[in-house]
Each structure stands twice: as structure tokens, then as C-alpha cells.
VOGU-3710 file (C-alpha; in Angstrom, 3 decimals, decimal comma):
1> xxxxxxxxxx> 3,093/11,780/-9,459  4,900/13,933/-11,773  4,727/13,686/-15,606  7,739/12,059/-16,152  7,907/9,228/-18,240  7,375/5,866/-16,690  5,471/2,245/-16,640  2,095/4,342/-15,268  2,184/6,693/-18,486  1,991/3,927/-21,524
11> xxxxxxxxxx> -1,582/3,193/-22,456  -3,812/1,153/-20,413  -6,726/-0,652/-22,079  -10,053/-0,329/-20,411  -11,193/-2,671/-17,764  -12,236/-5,989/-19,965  -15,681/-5,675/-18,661  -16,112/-1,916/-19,978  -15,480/-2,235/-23,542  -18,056/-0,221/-24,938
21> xxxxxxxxxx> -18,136/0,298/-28,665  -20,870/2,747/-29,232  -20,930/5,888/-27,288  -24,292/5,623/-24,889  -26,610/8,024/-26,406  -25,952/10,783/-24,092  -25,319/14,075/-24,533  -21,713/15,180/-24,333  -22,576/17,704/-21,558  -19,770/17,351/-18,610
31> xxxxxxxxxx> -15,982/18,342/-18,583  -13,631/15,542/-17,073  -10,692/17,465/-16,519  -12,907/20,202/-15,024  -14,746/17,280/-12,760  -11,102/15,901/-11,380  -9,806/19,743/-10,648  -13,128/19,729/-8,361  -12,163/16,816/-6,758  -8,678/17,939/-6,339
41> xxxxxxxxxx> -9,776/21,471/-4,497  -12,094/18,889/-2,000  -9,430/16,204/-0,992  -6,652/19,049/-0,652  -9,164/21,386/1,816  -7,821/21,014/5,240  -10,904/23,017/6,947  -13,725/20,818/5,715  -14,413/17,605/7,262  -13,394/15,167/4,746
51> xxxxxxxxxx> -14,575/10,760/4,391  -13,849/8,245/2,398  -16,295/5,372/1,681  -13,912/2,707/0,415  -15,336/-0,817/-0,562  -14,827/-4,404/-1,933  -13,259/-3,299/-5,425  -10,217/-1,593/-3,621  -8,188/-4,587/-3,467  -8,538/-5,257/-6,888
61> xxxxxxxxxx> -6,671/-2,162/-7,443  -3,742/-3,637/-5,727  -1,606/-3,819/-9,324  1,821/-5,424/-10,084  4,980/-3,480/-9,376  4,511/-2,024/-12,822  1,766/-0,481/-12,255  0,355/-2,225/-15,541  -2,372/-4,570/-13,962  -4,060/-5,685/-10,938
71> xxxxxxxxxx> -2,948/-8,627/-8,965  -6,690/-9,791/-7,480  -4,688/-9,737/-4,003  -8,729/-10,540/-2,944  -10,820/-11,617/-4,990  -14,224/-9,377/-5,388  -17,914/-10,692/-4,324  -18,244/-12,802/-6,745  -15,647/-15,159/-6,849  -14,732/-15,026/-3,435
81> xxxxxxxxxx> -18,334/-16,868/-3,704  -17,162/-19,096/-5,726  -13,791/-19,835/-3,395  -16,118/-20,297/-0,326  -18,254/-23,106/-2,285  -15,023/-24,981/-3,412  -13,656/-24,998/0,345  -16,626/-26,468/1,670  -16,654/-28,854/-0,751  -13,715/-29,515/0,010
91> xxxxxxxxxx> -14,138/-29,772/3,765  -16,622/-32,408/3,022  -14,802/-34,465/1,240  -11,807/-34,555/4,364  -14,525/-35,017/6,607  -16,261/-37,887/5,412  -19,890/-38,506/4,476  -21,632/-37,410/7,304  -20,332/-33,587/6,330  -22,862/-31,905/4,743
101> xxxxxxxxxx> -21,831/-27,867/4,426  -21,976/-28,190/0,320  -25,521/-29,623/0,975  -26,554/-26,908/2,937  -24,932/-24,293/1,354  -26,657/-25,147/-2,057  -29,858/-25,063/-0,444  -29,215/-21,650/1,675  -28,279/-20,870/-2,372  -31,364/-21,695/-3,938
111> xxxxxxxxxx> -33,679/-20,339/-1,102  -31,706/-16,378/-1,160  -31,573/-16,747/-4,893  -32,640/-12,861/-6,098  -35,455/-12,372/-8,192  -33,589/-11,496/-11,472  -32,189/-14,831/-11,089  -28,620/-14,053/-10,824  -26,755/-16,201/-8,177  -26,821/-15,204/-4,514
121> xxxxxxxxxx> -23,007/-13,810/-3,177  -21,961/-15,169/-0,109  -22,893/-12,218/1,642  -26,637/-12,731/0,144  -26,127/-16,810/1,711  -24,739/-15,420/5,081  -27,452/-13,282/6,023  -29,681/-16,199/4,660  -28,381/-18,570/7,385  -28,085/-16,149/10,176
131> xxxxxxxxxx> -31,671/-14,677/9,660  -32,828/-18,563/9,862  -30,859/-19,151/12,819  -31,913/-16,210/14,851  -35,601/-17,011/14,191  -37,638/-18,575/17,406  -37,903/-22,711/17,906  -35,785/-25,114/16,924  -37,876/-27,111/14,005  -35,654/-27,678/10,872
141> xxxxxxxxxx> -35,559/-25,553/8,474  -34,413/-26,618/4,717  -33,356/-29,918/6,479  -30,825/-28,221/8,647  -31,064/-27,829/12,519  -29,539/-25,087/14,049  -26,693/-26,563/14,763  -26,257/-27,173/11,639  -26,845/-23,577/10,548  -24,049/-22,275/13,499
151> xxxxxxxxxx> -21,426/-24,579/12,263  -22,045/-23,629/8,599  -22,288/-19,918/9,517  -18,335/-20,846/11,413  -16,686/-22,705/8,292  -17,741/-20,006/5,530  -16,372/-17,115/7,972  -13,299/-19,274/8,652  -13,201/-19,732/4,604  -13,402/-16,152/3,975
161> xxxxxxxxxx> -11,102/-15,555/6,462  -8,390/-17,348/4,826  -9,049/-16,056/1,518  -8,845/-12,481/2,416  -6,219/-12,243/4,908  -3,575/-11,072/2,653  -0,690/-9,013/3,431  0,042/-5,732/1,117  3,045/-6,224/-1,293  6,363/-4,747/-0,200
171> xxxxxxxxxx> 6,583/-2,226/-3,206  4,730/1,140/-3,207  0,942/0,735/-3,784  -2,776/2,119/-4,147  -3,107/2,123/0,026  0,817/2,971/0,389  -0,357/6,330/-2,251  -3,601/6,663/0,587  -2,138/6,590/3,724  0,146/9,543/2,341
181> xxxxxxxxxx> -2,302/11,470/1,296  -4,114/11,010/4,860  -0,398/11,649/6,168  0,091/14,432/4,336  -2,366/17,007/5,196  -2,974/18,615/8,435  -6,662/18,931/9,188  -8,532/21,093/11,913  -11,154/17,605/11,638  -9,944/14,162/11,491
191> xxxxxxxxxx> -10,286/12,035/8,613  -12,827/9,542/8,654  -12,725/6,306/6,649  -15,626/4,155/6,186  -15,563/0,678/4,457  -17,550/-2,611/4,407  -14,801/-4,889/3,962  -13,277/-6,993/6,458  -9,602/-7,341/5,611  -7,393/-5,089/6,826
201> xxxxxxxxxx> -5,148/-3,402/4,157  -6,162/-0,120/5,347  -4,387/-1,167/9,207  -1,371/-2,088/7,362  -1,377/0,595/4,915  -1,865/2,854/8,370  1,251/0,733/10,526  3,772/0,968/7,520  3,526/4,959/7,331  2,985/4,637/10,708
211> xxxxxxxxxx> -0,104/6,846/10,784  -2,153/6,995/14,022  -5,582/5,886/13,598  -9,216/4,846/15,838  -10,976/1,730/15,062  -13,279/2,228/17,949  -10,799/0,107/20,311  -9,399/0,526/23,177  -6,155/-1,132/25,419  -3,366/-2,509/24,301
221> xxxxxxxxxx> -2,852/-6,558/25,636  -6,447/-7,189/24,112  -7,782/-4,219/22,562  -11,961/-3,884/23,360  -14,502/-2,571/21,755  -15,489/0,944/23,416  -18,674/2,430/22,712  -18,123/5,346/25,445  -14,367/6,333/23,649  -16,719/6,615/20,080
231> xxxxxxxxxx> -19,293/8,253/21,280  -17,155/11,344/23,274  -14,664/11,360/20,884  -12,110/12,369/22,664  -9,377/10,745/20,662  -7,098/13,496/19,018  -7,877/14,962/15,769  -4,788/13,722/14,093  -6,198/10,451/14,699  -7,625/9,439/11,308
241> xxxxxxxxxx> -10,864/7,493/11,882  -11,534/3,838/10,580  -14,505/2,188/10,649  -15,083/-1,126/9,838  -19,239/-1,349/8,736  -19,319/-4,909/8,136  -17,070/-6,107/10,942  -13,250/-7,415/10,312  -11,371/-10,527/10,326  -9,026/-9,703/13,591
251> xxxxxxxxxx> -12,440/-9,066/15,604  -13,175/-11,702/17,890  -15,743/-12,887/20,307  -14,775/-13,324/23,621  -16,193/-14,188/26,799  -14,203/-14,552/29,904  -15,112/-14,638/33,777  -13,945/-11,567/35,817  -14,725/-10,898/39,030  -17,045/-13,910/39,316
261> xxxxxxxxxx> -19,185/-13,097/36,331  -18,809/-13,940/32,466  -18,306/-10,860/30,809  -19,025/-10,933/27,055  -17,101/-8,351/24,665  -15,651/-7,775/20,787  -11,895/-7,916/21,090  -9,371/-6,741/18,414  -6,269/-9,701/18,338  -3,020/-9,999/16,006
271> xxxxxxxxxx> -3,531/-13,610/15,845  -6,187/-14,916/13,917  -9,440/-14,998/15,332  -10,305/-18,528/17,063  -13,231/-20,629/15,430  -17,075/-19,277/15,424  -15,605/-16,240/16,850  -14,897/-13,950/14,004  -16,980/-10,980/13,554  -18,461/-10,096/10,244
281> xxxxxxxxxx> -21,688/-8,474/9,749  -22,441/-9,134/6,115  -25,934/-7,314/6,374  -28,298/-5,655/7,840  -29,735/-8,261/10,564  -30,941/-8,395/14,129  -28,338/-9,211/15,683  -27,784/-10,793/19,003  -26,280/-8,062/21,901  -23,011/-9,132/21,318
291> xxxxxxxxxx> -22,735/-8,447/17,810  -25,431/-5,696/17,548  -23,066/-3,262/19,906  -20,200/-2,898/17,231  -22,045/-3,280/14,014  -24,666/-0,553/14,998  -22,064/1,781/16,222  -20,179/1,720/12,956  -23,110/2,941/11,333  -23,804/5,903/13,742
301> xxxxxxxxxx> -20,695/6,751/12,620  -21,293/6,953/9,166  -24,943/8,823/10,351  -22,905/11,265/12,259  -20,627/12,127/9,122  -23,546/13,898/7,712  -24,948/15,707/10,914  -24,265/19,252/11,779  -24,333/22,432/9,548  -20,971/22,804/7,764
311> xxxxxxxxxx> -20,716/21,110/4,610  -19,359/17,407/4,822  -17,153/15,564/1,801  -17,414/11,998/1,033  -15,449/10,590/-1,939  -16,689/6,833/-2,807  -14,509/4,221/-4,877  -14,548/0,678/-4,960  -18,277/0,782/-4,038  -21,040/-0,372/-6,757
321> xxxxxxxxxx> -24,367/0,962/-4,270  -25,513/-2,840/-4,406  -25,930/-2,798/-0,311  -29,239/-1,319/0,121  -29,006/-0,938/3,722  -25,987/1,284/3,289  -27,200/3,324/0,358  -29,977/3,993/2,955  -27,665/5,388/5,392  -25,853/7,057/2,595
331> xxxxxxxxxx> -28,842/8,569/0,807  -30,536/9,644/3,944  -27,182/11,962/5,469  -27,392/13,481/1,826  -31,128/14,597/1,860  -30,426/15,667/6,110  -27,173/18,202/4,943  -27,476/19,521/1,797  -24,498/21,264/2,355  -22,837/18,057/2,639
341> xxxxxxxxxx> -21,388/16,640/-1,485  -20,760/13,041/-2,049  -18,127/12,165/-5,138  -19,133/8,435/-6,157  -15,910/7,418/-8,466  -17,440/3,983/-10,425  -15,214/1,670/-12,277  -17,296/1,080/-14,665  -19,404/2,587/-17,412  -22,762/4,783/-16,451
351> xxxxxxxxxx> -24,585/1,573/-18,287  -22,994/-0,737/-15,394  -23,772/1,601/-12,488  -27,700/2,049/-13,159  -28,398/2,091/-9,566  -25,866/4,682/-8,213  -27,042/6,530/-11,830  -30,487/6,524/-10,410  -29,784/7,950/-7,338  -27,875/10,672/-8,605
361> xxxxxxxxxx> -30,495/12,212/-10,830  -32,807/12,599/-7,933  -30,249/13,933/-5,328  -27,867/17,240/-6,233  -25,806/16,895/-3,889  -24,277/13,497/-5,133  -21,617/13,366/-8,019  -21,000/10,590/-10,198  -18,196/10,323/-12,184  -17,835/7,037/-14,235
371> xxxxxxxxxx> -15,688/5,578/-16,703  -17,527/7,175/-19,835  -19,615/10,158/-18,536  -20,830/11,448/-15,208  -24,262/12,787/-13,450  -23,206/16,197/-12,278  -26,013/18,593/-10,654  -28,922/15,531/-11,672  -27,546/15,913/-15,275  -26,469/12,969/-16,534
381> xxxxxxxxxx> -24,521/12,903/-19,502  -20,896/11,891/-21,548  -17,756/13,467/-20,985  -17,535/16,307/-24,148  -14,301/15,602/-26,223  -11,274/17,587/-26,399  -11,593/18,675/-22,775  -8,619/16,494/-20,965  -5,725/18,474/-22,925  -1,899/18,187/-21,846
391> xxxxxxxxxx> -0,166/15,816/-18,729  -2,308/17,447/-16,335  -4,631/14,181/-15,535  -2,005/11,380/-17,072  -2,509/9,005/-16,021  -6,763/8,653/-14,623  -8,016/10,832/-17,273  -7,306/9,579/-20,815  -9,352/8,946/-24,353  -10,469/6,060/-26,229
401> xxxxxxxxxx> -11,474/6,363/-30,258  -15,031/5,655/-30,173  -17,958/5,468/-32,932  -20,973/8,221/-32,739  -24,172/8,406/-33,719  -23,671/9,009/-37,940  -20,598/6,080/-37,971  -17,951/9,061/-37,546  -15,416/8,388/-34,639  -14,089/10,931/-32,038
411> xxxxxxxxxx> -11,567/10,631/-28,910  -13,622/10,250/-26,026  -11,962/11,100/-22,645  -12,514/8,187/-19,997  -12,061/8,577/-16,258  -10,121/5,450/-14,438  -10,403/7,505/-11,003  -12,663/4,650/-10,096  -9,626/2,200/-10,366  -8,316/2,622/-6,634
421> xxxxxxxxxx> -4,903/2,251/-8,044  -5,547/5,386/-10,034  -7,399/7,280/-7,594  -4,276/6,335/-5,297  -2,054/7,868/-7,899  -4,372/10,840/-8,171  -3,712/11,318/-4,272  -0,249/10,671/-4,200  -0,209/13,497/-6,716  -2,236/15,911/-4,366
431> xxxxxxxxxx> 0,747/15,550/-1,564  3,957/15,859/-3,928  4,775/12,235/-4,933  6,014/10,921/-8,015  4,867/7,880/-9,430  7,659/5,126/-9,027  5,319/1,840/-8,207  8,268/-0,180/-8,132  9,666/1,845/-4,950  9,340/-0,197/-1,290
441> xx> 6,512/1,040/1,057  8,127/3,439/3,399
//
């Protein structure tokens, strides 16, 4: 990523749902080129443990071989909701009358619906269904038996599947720039990268470079799930660490006889996973043995980032702290180390990030750096103008003419670090690239 002149350089508007007009009333109190230099010194240390908590809006930063906008290669929360409500429709109508998944889904809608009356996500109707389906006796419950319940729970994950397994493009992109940045320094700890989604760009990303990496499986016909290989550790430190919070599309269910006795276990295949068998965790739950093993692991993971008495880094992007039960985690290996420093990189504005906003001001050891100011130290406050100055942060730091208090207007510098496809140009920086998008991945 070097300053010369290309298709990433030319002005980029603002992400169409952060269009503020009006400054927040803030004080201008933090320096954004100063903030990025920060994160530059962490992600280039190669003695501290380093993480990344990478989440649902990294896809969307999957942009056009320009570089000039995304290409939605999955669709976020929200309309991947959406998606999974037209399939099932849809199933019902090939099915025939007697189908009902639209039906039930609806209701499973209406009954998770949140208390500020915004409509549920699919993850809020999938942990819906599964609590109601773990629960004791078998009396209906909002006119579905459980049956019903286990075949709904297997069409939406087979929807979801098909909507997210997506292949990355062939030209260089935002996981093409991280998996050379993880290439591209040698660390006395492994890299550890933690992420609630279930596709698996990151593998591919990983394969292409070819970077080795740990999932937490183990074998090579049909990889398993190992608890004993996590727990040790014993994989090499060049090894970067993935793990998948929430479960992943190529995990499977299997249960086959050996020896004379069924042996149940979470498999990794190439294929895609067989009916009712994917694993995705898309909360918090109870879950049954076979799914609690791998789900609960992944999260001692994530626990164990934080533990000991040298001083942790986690940078966060594409991650909006709306999963409470991960925040916990979060929040709770901040308050245990406060040695350890979280960077939270938001997409948005501090006015559309209220909750990771909150959290900040009560804990000094997490940074928040958002489109149009930051929470630095518990402060929270705009970036101050005139503090970006020459090529040094083209192109994830730039300004944006914006009206003040008395009707005046000023350049005020914006951060797009919590666009994954700039924070993967701000890494691809860090180890020597340029910034040709249109280039194939290596």
C-alpha cells in the first residue's frame, strides 16, 4: 500500500447509513492519525500476543476489483433474515400445503420479537426454536411439535448454508491483504483469530497463501474435533489459531458405530454438510453433549486470550457488540488483565455504536475508534481537525466538510478502518504491499 496513485486513492463517500450532517456535540479531543500510528506499533509487535475478533460485517468488505465498493458477497444479519424467510416460503410452496415452515417461522418471529420492537434476526429466531425444543415434554408449543421445531431448526441452517457459502473472488482482496499480514510477521506467540461467523473466507483466505492454521481439528480423511490437541496446545506456534465461536458451515454431526458402539463426534468435511447435521451455534444455549463440546471450547479460547500476566492485543472489526453473551466474555478478560488493550474499529458513527460507546467509558483498557470520533482512555470525543496531514493514512483516514456548532464548516477527519476492506489495506501496508486490488490472489 504505497501512495501511488490508483482506484483506492479517489474519494470514497461515507457508508450511506453514516451520513451525518451535524458534527455530534462532542468535543474535538482525540488525534486520528495519532490513534492509527498506535494501532500500527500493536499489529507490527512480534513479542506480544496478538487476536483478532473478526465478525459478520467482514464480508461486506469484500469490494469490487476496483476497490470502489463492496460486493455484499454475504449478506449481513439482517437481510440474510430476510433471505431465510423468502426460502422457506418458498419451500412451502414446492412442498405443498401441508408445509408449514413460513407458519412457524412467523410465529417463532413474533414470540422472540425484542422489546424495542425491532424485528428478531434469524439468529434471535434460532435460539428461539432450539431453546423450545430442548425444553422437557413433548406438549405443543405455538402449535408446533417438536418435530416440527427439529425440521424447521434443519431447513433455516440448510438456508443459511446456501446463502453464505461463497467462494472469495479471484482478484486480491480484504482477507487476501489479512492472511499476508498474518503471513508476514514472525511471532514468538501464534496468532489467534476469533470470529462468530460461520462461512469460511478466513480457510480460504488461509489455503490460497497457503498459511498453516488450527481450527481445533484433528486427522486428515475426516478431520475431528479434539478437545485434548486445544487444550495442550501443542500445535506449533507458526500455526495461526482460528476459532470458529458460533460453529461453521463444513462442521458436521456424525455418528458412526466403531468397535461395536455408536460413537458420536463434530467432524470437519469439504463437502457440504449432510441435512440436520450442520453445526451452528447462533447463541448462547444449553446445548445437548454433542454440540456443547465444540461451542464451549471455542469460548475458553477466547477466555484464555486474556489470562496470564503479559499484556494481550485484540483488534475488533466487523463486530457491532450486539451479542451479549460475547461482550460478556469480552468485557470480563478486559476487567481480569488490565494489561491486556482491546482496539474496537466500528463502521459506523459513535451515534450508531451506543453500546460498544458505553462500554468503553467504563473500561480503560478498551479503544474505540469510529467513523467520526473515538473513546480513548474513557474519553469520548470527535476526531480534532487538521490532524490527518499528508499520504500517510490515504486511504482509511480521510475528511469530510462538516457544519459546527455557530453554522461555520470545518474538514473533519473520518476513520474507515472499520471497513474490513480498509483495515485490510491498512495491513497490507504494515507488511510492504502496494495497493493493486485488481491483482489475482497469490
Amino acid at each position: 500500500m504505497t501512495q501511488n496513485s490508483n482506484a483506492n486513492d479517489a474519494p470514497v463517500p461515507p457508508p450511506a447509513h453514516v451520513v451525518p450532517t451535524k458534527a455530534p456535540p462532542l468535543p474535538a479531543i482525540h488525534d486520528a492519525a495519532q490513534q492509527a500510528r498506535n494501532l500500527r506499533l500493536v499489529l507490527q509487535d512480534d513479542k506480544q500476543r496478538i487476536g483478532c475478533f473478526l465478525g459478520a460485517g467482514c464480508p461486506l468488505g469484500v469490494y469490487d476489483a476496483e476497490g470502489k465498493e463492496s460486493i455484499v458477497l454475504i449478506p449481513a444479519v439482517v437481510e440474510l433474515t430476510k433471505r431465510i424467510a423468502g426460502g422457506l416460503l418458498s419451500a412451502d410452496e414446492a412442498l405443498g400445503a401441508t408445509s408449514k415452515f413460513k407458519k412457524h417461522w412467523d410465529a417463532l418471529c413474533e414470540e422472540c420479537k425484542p422489546a424495542d420492537g425491532k424485528d428478531p434476526t434469524v439468529e434471535d429466531v434460532l435460539t428461539e426454536l432450539r431453546t423450545l425444543a430442548n425444553r422437557r415434554g413433548s406438549a405443543e408449543i405455538l402449535g408446533m411439535t417438536k418435530k416440527d421445531l427439529s425440521d424447521l431448526d434443519e431447513k433455516v441452517c440448510a438456508l443459511i448454508a446456501t446463502e453464505i457459502r461463497k467462494p472469495l473472488p479471484v482478484y486480491r482482496n480484504a482477507y487476501n491483504r489479512f492472511a499476508s499480514w498474518i503471513g508476514g510477521v514472525y511471532r514468538s506467540s501464534p496468532a489467534e483469530i476469533f470470529t462468530p461467523n460461520y462461512d469460511v473466507l478466513f480457510e480460504q483466505a488461509f489455503e490460497q497463501h497457503p498459511l498453516p492454521h488450527f481450527d481445533g481439528f484433528v486427522g486428515s480423511h475426516k478431520p475431528w474435533f479434539d478437545l485434548a490437541s486445544i487444550e495442550h496446545d501443542v500445535i506449533p506456534s507458526r500455526w495461526t489459531r482460528l476459532w470458529k465461536l458460533h460453529g461453521s458451515i463444513n462442521w458436521e454431526k456424525s455418528e458412526e458405530i466403531v468397535n461395536g458402539a455408536k460413537v458420536t463426534r463434530v467432524v470437519r468435511v469439504t463437502r457440504e454438510a449432510e441435512a440436520g447435521k450442520v453445526m451452528i451455534f447462533p447463541s448462547h444455549l444449553k446445548y445437548d453433549q454433542s454440540r456443547r463440546m465444540p461451542y464451549l471450547a471455542m469460548l475458553d479460547r477466547l477466555r484464555a486470550f486474556f489470562h496470564g500476566k503479559d499484556a494481550p492485543r485484540l483488534v475488533v472489526c466487523g463486530y457491532s457488540f450486539l451479542d451479549d453473551h460475547l461482550n460478556e466474555v469480552l468485557l470480563d478478560g478486559l476487567r481480569g488483565n488490565r494489561n491486556a488493550q482491546c482496539f474496537a474499529l466500528m463502521y459506523s458513527g459513535l451515534g450508531q455504536h451506543s453500546r460498544a460507546v458505553d462500554y468503553a467509558v467504563k473500561q480503560s483498557n478498551l479503544t474505540v475508534l469510529a467513523w467520526d470520533g473515538a473513546v480513548v482512555g474513557t474519553r469520548v470525543g470527535r476526531y480534532r481537525p487538521g490532524t490527518i496531514g499528508g499520504n500517510e493514512h490515504t486511504p482509511w483516514l480521510t475528511e469530510e466538510e462538516t457544519e459546527v456548532g455557530d453554522g461555520s464548516k470545518e474538514q473533519q477527519p473520518r476513520s474507515r478502518l472499520g471497513d474490513f476492506h480498509y483495515f485490510g489495506l491498512f495491513l497490507e501496508q504494515l507488511c510492504g504491499g502496494g495497493t493493486h486490488d485488481a491483482q489475482p490472489a497469490g
